[in-house]
C-alpha positions as CSV (number, residue, x, y, z in Angstrom):
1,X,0.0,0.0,0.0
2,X,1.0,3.6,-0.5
3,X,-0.1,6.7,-1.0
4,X,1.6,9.6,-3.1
5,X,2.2,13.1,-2.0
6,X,-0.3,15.7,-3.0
7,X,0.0,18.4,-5.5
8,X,-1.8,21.0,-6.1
9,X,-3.0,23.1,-9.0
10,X,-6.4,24.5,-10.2
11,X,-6.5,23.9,-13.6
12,X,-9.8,23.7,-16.2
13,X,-11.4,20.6,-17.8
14,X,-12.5,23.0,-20.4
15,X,-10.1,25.2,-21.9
16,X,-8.9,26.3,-25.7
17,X,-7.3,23.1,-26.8
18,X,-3.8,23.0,-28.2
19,X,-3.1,20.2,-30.0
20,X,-4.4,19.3,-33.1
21,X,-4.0,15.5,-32.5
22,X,-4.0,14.0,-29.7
23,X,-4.2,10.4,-28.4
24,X,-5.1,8.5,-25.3
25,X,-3.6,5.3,-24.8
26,X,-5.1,3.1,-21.7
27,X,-2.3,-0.2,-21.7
28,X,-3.7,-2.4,-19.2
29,X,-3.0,-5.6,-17.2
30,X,-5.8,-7.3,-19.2
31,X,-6.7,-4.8,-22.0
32,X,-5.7,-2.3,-24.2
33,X,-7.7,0.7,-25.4
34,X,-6.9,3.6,-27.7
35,X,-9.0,7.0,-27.7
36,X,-8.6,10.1,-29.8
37,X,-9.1,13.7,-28.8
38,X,-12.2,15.4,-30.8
39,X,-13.6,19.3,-30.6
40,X,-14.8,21.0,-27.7
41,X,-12.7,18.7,-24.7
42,X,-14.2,15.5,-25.9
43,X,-13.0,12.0,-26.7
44,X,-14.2,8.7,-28.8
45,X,-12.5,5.3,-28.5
46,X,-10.8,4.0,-31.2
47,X,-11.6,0.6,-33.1
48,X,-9.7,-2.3,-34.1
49,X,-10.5,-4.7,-36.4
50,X,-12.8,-5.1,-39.1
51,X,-16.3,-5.6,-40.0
52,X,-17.7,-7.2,-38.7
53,X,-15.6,-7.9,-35.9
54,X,-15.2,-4.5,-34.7
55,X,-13.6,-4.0,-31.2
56,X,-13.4,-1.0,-28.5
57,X,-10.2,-2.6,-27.1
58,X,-8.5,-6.1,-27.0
59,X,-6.5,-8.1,-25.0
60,X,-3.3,-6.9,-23.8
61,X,-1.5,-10.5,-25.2
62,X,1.0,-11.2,-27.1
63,X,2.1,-13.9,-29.4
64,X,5.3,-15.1,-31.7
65,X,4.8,-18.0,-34.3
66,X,8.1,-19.4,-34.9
67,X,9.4,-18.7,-38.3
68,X,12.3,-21.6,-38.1
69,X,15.9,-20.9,-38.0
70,X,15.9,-18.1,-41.2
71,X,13.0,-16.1,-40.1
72,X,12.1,-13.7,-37.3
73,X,9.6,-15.0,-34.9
74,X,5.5,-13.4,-36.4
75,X,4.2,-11.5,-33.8
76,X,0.2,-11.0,-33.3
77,X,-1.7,-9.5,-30.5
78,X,-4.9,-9.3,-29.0
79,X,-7.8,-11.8,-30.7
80,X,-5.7,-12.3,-33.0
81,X,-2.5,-13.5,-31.4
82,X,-5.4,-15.9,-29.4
83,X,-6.3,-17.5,-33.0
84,X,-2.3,-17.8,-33.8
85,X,-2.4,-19.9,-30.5
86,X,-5.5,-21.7,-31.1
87,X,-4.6,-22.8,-34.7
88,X,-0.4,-23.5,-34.3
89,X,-0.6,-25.0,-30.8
90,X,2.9,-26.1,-30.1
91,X,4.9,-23.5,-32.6
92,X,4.0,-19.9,-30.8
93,X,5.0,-18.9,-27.3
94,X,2.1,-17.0,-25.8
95,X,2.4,-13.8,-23.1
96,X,0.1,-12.3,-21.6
97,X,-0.4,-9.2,-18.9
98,X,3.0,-7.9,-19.9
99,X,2.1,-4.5,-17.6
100,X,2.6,-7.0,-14.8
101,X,6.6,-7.3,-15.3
102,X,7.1,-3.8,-16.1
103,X,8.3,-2.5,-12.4
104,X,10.5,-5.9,-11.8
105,X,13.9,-6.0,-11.7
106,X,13.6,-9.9,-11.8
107,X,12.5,-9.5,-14.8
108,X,15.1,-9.4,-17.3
109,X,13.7,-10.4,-20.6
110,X,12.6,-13.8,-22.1
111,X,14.2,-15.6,-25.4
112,X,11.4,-16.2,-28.0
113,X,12.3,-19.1,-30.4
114,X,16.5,-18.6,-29.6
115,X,16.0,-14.5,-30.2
116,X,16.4,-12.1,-26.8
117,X,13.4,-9.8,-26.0
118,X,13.7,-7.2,-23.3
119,X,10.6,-6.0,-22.1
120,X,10.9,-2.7,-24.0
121,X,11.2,-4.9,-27.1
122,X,7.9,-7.0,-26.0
123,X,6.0,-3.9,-25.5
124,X,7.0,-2.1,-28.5
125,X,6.1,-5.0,-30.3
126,X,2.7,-4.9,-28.2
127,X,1.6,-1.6,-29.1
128,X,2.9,-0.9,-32.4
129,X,1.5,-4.5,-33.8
130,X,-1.8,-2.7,-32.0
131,X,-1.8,0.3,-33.9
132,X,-1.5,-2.2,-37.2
133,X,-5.1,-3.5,-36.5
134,X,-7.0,0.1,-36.1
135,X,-9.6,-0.1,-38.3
136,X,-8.5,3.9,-39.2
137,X,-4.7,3.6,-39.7
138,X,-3.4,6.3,-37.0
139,X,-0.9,8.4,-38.0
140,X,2.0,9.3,-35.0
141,X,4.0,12.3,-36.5
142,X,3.8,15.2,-34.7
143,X,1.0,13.8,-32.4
144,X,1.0,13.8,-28.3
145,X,0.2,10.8,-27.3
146,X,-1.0,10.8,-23.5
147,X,-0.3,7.3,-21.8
148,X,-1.5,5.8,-18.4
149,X,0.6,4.8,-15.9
150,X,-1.0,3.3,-12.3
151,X,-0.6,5.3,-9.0
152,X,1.0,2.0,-7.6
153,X,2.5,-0.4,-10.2
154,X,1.5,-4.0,-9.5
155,X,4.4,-6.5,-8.1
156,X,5.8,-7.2,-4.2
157,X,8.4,-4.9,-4.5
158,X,7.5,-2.5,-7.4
159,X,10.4,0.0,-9.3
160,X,8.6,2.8,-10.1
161,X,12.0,4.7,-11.7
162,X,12.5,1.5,-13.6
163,X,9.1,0.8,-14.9
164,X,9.0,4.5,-16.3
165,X,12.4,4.1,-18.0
166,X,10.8,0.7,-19.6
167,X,7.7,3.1,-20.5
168,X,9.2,5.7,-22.2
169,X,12.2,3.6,-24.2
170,X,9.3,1.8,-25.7
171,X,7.1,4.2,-26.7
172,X,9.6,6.5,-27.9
173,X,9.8,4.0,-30.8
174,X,6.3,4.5,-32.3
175,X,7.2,8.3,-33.5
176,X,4.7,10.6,-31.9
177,X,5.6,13.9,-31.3
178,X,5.6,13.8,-27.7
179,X,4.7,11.2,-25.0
180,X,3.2,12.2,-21.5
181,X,2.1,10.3,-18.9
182,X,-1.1,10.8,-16.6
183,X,-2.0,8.6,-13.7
184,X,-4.8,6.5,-14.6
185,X,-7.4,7.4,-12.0
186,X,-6.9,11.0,-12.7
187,X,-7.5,10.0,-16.5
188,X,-10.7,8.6,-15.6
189,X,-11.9,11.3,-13.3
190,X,-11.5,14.0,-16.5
191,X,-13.6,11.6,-18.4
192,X,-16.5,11.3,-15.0
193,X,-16.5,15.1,-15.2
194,X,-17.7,15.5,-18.5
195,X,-21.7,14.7,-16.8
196,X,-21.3,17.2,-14.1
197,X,-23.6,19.9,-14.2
198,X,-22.6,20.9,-9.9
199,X,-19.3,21.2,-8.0
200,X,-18.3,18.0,-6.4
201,X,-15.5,16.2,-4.7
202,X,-15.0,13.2,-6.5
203,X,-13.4,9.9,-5.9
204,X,-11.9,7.9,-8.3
205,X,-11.4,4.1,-7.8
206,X,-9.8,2.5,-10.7
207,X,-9.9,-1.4,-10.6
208,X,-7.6,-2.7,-13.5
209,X,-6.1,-6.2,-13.8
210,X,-3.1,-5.6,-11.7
211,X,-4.0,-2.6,-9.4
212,X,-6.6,-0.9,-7.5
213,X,-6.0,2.8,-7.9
214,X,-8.1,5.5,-6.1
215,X,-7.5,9.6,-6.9
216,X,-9.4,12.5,-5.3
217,X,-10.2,15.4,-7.2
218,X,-12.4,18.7,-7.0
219,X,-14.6,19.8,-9.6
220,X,-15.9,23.0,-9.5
221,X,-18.3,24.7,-12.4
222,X,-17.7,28.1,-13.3
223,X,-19.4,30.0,-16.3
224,X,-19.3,27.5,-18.2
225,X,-16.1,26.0,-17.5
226,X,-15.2,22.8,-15.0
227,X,-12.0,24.0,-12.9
228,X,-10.0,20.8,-11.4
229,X,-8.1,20.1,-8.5
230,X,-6.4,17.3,-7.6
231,X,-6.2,16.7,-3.9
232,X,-5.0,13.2,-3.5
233,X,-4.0,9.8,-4.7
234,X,-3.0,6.6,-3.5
235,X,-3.4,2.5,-3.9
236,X,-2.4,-0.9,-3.6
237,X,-1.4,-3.8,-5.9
238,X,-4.4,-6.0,-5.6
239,X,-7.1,-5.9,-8.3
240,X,-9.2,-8.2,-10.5
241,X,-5.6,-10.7,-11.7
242,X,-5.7,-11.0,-7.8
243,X,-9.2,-12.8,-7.2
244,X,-8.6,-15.0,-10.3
245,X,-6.1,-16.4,-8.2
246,X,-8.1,-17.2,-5.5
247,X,-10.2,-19.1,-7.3
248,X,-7.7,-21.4,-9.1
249,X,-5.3,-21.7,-5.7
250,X,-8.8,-22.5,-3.9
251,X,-10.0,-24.6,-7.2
252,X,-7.6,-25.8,-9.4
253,X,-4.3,-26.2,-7.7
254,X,-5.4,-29.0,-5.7
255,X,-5.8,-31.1,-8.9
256,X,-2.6,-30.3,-9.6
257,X,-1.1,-31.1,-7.0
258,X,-0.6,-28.3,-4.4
259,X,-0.8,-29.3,-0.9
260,X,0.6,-33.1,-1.6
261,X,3.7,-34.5,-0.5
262,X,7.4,-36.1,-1.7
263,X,10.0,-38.0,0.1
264,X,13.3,-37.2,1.4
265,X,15.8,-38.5,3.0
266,X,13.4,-40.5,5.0
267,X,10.8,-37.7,5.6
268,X,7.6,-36.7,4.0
269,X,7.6,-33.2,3.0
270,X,4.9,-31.0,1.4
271,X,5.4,-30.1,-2.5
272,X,7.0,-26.2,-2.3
273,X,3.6,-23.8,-2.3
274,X,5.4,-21.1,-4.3
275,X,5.7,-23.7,-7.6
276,X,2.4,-24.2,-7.8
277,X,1.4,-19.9,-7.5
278,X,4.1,-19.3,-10.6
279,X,1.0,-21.6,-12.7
280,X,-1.9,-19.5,-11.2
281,X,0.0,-16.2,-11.8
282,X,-0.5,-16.3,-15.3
283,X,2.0,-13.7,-16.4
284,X,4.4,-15.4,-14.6
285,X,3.7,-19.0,-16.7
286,X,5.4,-17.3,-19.6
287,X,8.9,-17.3,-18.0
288,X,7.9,-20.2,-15.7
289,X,9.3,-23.1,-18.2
290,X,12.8,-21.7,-18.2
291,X,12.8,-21.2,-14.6
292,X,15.0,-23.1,-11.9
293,X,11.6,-23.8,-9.7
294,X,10.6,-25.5,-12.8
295,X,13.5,-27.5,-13.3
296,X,13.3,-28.6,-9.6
297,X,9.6,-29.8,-9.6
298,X,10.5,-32.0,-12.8
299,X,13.6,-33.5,-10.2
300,X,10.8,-33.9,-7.7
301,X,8.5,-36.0,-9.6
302,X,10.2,-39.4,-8.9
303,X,9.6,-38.8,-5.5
304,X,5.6,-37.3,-5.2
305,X,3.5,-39.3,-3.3
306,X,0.9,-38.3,-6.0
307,X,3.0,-38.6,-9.3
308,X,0.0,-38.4,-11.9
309,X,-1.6,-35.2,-10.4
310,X,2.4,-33.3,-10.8
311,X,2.7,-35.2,-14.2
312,X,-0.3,-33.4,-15.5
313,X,0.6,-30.0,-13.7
314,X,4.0,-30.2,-16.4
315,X,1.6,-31.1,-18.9
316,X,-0.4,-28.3,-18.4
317,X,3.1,-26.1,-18.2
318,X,4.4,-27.3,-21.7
319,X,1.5,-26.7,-23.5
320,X,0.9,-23.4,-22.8
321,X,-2.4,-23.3,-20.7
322,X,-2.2,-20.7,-18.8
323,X,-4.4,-18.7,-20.9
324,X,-7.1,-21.3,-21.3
325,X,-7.2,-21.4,-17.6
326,X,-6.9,-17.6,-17.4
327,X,-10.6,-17.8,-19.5
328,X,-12.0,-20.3,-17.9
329,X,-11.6,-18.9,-14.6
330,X,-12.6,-14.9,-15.6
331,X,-15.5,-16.4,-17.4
332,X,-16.6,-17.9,-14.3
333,X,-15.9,-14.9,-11.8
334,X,-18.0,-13.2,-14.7
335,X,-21.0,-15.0,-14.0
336,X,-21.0,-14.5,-10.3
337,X,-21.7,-10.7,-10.5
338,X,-24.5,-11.9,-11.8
339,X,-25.1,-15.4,-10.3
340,X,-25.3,-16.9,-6.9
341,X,-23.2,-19.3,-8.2
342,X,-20.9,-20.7,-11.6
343,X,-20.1,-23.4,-12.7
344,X,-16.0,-23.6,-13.9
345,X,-15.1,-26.0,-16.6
346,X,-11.2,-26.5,-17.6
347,X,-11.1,-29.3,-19.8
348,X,-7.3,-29.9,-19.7
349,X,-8.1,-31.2,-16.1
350,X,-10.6,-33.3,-18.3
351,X,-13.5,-33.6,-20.3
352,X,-15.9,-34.1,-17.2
353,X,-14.2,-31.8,-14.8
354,X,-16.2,-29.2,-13.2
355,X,-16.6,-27.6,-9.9
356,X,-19.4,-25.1,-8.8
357,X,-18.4,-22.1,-7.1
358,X,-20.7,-20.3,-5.0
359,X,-20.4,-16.5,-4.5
360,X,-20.4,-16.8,-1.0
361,X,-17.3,-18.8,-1.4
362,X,-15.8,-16.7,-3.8
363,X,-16.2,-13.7,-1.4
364,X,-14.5,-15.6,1.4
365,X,-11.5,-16.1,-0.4
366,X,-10.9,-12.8,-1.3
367,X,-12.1,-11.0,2.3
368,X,-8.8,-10.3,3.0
369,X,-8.1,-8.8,-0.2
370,X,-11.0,-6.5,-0.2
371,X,-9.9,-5.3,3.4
372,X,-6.4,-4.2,2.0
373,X,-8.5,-2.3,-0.7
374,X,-10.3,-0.6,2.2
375,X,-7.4,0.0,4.1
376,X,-5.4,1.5,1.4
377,X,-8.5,4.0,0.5
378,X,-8.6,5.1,4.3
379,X,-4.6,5.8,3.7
380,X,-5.8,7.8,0.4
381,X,-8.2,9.8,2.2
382,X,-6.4,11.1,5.2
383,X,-2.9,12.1,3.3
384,X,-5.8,14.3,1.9
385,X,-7.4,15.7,4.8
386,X,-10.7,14.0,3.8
387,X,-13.5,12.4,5.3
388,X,-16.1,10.0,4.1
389,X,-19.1,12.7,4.1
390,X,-16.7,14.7,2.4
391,X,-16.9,12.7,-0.9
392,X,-20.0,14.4,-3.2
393,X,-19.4,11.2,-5.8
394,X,-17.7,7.8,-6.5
395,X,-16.7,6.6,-9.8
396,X,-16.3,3.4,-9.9
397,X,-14.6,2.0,-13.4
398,X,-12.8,-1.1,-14.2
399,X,-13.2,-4.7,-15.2
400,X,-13.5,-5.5,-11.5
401,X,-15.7,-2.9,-10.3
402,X,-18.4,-5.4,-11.5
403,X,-17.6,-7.6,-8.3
404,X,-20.8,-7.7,-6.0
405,X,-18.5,-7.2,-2.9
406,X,-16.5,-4.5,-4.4
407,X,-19.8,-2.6,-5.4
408,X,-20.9,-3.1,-1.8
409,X,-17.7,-2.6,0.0
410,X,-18.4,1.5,-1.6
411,X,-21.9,1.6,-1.1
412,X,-21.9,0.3,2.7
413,X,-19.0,3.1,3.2
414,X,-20.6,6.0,0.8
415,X,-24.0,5.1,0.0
416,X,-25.4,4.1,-2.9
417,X,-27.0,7.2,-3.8
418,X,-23.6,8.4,-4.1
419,X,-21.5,5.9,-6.8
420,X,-21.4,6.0,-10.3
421,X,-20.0,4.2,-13.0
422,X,-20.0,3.6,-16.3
423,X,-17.7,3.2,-19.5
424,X,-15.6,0.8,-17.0
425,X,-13.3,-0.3,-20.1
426,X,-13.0,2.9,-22.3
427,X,-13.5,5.5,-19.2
428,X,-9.6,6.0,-18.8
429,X,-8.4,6.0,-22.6
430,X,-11.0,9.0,-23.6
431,X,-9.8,10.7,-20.1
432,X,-6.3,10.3,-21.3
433,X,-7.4,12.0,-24.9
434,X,-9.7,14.5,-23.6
435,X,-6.3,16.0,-21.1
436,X,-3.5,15.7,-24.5
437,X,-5.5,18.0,-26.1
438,X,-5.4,21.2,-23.8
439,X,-2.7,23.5,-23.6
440,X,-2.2,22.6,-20.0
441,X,-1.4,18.6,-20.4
442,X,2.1,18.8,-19.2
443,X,0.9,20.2,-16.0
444,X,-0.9,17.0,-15.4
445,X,1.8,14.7,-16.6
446,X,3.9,12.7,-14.1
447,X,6.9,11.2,-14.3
């Protein structure tokens, strides 16, 4: 948990805009979405694909069929890195929530097919393979292109100096004229202030893939005009990656294995927990199979008082299932926003395997995350000087601001008279837009 030092400034939503061009670009955990600036402070999202599969965003993934010895590695992304997997299963090396590695220093790079990729390499490759699937080609030169960055990156011990460095030496490839970078809650409060019609202290709660980011800001409306002040910020690393993995460590692992025992030197010993959280940490699956804990639970395998259920656990490792499971388990916490219970079917584990998870159980398993959440919102508030009753609105936006307990966790603390939401996938890319085109952008840019 932290929570950043305050700045302030009074500066205007509305104002004569500047640039002629500019773009938001929103790269998330789980998603990516692009927005571009339009007249009079607003913003529209920006499509990919074709008809008739057009798309507001797609998923932040990334894949590279091999090409053999004499040819680079074929990179796709989003849907259609998925098909690439789908249709050459065994010949492309899949990655997904790339954001996730952005602020480790364990995180060197990964080798893809016997060629070196850094992470500004992977990301580059991300984005600009993005941009090739617009449906309107987007043209860079002499563009400002305003990018999100979280209040708190995601990780145990997160480098926020490093993960900018990794930021900016990637996108400084694509060849806009000038990058910035807005926290992402701040993003999506410019976009929330576009339906006030009264002054209001807003709160912000931003609930991506890898964090849970919360910023405070005061509207005010003057002649017209929507002044802004930012009065606070803070977070934690906890967010919607987080209660997947509740539900496969609480689900799935034990089929696999976790929780069972080896022998040694006599002595029955449980199978090390952390091998088995590498496989429900799906980003970390990618760089799993060349891993020393991954070498070791092969060595272990001769020894496992439960042999088959480790055997299919490296079964499930060499053929690249993390994002299957990854589906299968998001589909599922899906359904229980809107269901007392799902059912979650991962047909690697077998054709007939499926539990039923309750919602009640679900919220169980992740009470503890939810209280951290909390916690780290109290922290927010009182580095601003802020009370509860002191909050006019909530804005709630984000894949997992759909989660019944989340939505309550607010509404117990605020009142439901008081939240809002809306746009949870696009809110933060057109935010991002509608602040690169004023004049004053680069007063809301952070490092």
């Amino acid at each position: 948990m932290h929570t950043a030092t305050r700045h302030f400034a009074v500066l205007r939503v509305s104002e004569r805009f500047a640039m002629s061009q500019a773009f938001g670009l929103d790269f998330g955990t789980s998603n990516t979405v692009m927005a571009q600036s339009l007249e009079q402070g607003s913003a529209a999202t920006l499509a990919f694909g074709a008809e008739p599969d057009i798309l507001k965003g797609i998923a932040t993934v990334l894949s590279f069929l091999d090409g053999g010895a004499s040819r680079a590695p074929e990179p796709e992304v989003g849907p259609w890195a998925i098909r690439q997997f789908i249709e050459h299963a065994g010949d492309v090396r899949f990655i997904q929530s790339l954001k996730t590695f952005v602020a480790s220093r364990q995180f060197k790079g990964t080798g893809v097919f016997g060629r070196p990729f850094d992470f500004e390499a992977l990301m580059e490759t991300l984005i600009s393979k993005a941009f090739d699937h617009l449906t309107v080609p987007l043209d860079p030169n002499g563009a400002r292109l305003v990018v999100g960055r979280p209040v708190i990156f995601a990780g145990g011990a997160p480098d926020e100096m490093l993960a900018m460095a990794r930021y900016r030496a990637a996108l400084s490839r694509l060849g806009f004229g000038e990058i910035l970078f807005v926290y992402e809650p701040v993003a999506a409060a410019f976009s929330f202030a576009q339906r006030l019609k009264n002054d209001a202290t807003v709160l912000v709660a931003d609930f991506g893939g890898g964090t849970t980011d919360y910023s405070l800001m005061r509207f005010s409306v003057e002649g017209g005009h929507v002044n802004a002040t930012p009065l606070g910020r803070g977070g934690v690393g906890i967010a919607g990656d987080t209660f997947d993995y509740r539900i496969i460590d609480n689900v799935i692992l034990p089929e696999l294995g976790k929780g069972s025992t080896y022998r040694s030197m006599g002595k029955q010993l449980e199978m090390p927990p952390n091998l088995f959280s590498n496989f429900a940490r799906w980003h970390l699956l990618s760089v799993f199979k060349t891993s020393d804990d991954y070498r070791e639970m092969k060595k272990l395998l001769r020894w496992c008082d439960e042999p088959e259920k480790i055997e299919q656990f490296i079964e499930l490792v060499e053929e690249d299932q993390g994002y299957p499971l990854y589906k299968s388990v998001s589909d599922a916490k899906a359904r229980l926003s809107s269901e007392e219970s799902a059912e979650l079917r991962f047909e690697p584990l077998g054709k007939d395997f499926a539990v039923t998870i309750g919602r009640d159980d679900f919220e169980s398993w992740i009470s503890e995350d939810l209280t951290r959440m909390n916690t780290a919102l109290d922290a927010t508030l009182k580095d601003a000087g802020l009370a509860d009753t002191d909050i006019d609105q909530v804005f709630l936006t984000g894949g997992t601001s759909f989660v019944p307990a989340v939505r309550r966790m607010f509404a117990n603390r605020f009142g439901q008279e008081r939240l809002a939401s809306g746009e949870e996938l696009s809110s933060i890319a057109t935010g991002l837009a509608v602040i690169g085109a004023r004049e004053d952008a680069a007063d809301w840019a952070v490092g």
